[in-house]
N, C-alpha and C positions, 0 to 999 in steps of 0.2 A: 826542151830539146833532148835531153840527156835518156827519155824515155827509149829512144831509137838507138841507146847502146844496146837494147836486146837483140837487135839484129847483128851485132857485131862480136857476136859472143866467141865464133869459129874461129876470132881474129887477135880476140883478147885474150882468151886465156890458151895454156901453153896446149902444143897438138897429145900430149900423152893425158890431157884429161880427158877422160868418156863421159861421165856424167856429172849434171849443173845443177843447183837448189837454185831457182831465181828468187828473191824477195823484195817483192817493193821498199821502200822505204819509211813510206806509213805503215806499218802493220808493227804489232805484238803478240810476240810467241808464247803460245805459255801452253804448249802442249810439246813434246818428245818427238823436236826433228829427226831422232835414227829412226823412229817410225816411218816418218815420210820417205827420208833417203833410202829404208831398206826396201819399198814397196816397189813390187814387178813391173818393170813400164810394157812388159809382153810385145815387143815391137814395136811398140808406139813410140813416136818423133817426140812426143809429153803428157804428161798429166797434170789437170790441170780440173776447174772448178767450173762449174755452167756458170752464167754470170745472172745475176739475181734481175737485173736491170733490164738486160736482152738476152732470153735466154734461147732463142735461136738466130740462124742469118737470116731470115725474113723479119724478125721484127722489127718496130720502128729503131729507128737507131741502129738496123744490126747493119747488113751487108745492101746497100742500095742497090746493086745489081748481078745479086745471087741468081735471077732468072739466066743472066747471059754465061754467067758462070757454068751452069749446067748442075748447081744445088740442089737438095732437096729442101724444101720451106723448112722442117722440122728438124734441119738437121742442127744442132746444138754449137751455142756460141757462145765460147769458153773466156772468162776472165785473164788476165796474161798478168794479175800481180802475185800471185803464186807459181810458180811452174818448174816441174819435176822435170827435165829435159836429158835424153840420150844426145850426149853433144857428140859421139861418132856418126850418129843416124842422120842428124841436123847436119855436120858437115860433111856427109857424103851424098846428099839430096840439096845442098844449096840452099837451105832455107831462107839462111840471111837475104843472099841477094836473090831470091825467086821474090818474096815479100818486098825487097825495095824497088823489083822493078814494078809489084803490084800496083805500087803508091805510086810512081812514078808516073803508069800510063793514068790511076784513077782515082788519082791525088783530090780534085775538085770536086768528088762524090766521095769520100772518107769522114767518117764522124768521128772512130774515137784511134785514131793514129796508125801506131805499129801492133795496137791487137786488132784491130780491123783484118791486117794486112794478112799479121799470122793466124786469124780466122778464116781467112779467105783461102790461104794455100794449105791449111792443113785442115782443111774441113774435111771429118770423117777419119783421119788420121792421128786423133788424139784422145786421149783416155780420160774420164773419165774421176777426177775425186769426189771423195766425202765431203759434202758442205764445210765440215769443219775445219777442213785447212783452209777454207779461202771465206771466211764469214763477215759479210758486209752488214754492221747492224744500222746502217741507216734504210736499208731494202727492205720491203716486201712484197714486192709482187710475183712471188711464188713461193711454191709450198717447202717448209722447211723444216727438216724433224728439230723437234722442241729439244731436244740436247742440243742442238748448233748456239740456239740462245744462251743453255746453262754451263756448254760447257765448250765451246770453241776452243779449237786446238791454235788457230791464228786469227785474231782481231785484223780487218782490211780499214781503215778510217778511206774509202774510195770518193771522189769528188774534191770539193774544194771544202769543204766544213770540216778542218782539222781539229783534233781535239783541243791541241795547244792554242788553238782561237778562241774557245768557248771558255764560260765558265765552269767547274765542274758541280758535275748534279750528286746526289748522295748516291746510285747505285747504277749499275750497265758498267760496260766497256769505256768508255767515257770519262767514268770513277777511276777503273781499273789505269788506266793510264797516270792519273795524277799520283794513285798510290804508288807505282814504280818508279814515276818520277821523283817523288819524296826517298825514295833508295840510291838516288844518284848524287852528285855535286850541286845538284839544281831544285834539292830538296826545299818547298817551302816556295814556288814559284809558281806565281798563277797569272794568266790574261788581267786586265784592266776589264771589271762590271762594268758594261755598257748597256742601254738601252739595247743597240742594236747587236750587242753578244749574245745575250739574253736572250733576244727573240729568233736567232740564228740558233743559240742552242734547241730552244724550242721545237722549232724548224727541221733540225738536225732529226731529232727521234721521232717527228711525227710521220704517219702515213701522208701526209700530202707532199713530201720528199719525191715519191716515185711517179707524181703529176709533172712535179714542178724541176727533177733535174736537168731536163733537157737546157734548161736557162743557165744550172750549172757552168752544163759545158758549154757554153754561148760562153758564157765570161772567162773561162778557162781558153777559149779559142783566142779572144779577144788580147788577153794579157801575152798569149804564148804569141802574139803575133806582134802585140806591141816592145816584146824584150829581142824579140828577132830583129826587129825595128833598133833600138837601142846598140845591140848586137854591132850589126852592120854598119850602122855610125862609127862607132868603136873602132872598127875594123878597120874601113877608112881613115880615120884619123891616124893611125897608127903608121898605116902606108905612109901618109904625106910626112 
């Protein structure tokens, strides 16, 4: 749930801030944020990354009813765990709530939430990054210059195959995460070897990733509906 605080951003932070780094929470920096922060948004509502997965509103998964929208098929659909945001632009255009009422009327046709949303109302209105601030290395079904693999400016861990789930393998991003976890308080802490870790890490780096995520997000739907579920019990109980 906590995904749809990006809509809420006009509301969270104070009005004399103009501009926002968003960062997912999975991801690892290891490239020079004033680079990003100092980069021109030229007008644009954000910057932000094509998304490896769907990389326009026509694709499977992208926008189900980009025809009625009045879309162009190829128009490019941006990943939303990175994003470089002019928060004066976004709140003097309503972004937030233009995209909540999107959800609202086309809730029951949405796949992947509140980037759905802001794909859908800032189609064509948003810029354009270098793969390497938003690099998803479990992706490949599109073309991707061979520096995004050597030398990623932000690691994306996107899906549900978190690193801190797997075991770790000797090299990738994957690696890269247990060695900076070894620089924290949590130095020397690894998952439980599992058969089924094992075969998930597997899983994790292979091409058959970009067959096989839509199941992904079937399970990620699944849980996000079952803690909503929980949630509301909660709530209840709480009432009485």
């Amino acid at each position: 749930m906590a995904t749809y605080a990006r809509l809420a951003l006009s509301r969270l932070l104070p009005a004399e801030v103009e501009k926002v780094l968003w960062l997912d929470s999975d991801v690892l920096v290891t490239g020079d944020l004033e680079r990003l922060w100092k980069t021109e948004l030229a007008g644009r509502h954000l910057l932000a990354v094509q998304d490896p997965f769907v990389p326009f509103v026509s694709s499977r998964y992208g926008i189900l009813r980009w025809r009625d929208l009045g879309l162009a098929a190829q128009a490019k659909y941006f990943n939303a765990g990175v994003m470089l945001i002019d928060l004066d632009r976004w709140r003097h255009d309503e972004i937030g709530e233009r995209v909540s009422d999107y959800l609202r009327e086309h809730g029951a046709d949405v796949m992947f939430w509140d980037q759905e949303g802001l794909n859908a109302v800032l189609c064509g209105r948003w810029g354009e990054l270098d793969v390497r601030w938003n690099y998803c290395p479990g992706f490949t079904s599109r073309e991707q210059p061979e520096s995004a693999e050597l030398e990623p400016w932000i690691i994306h861990f996107s899906g549900t195959l978190k690193p801190w789930l797997l075991p770790p393998p000797e090299s990738g991003p994957r690696a890269l995460f247990y060695r900076l976890l070894d620089e924290t308080p949590w130095v020397g802490w690894r998952p439980r070897r599992t058969p089924t870790s094992v075969a998930r890490g597997w899983y994790e780096s292979s091409r058959l990733r970009d067959v096989l995520y839509p199941a992904e997000h079937w399970w990620m739907l699944q849980l996000g509906r079952r803690l909503a579920r929980v949630a509301r019990r909660g709530v209840r109980r709480n009432a009485v």
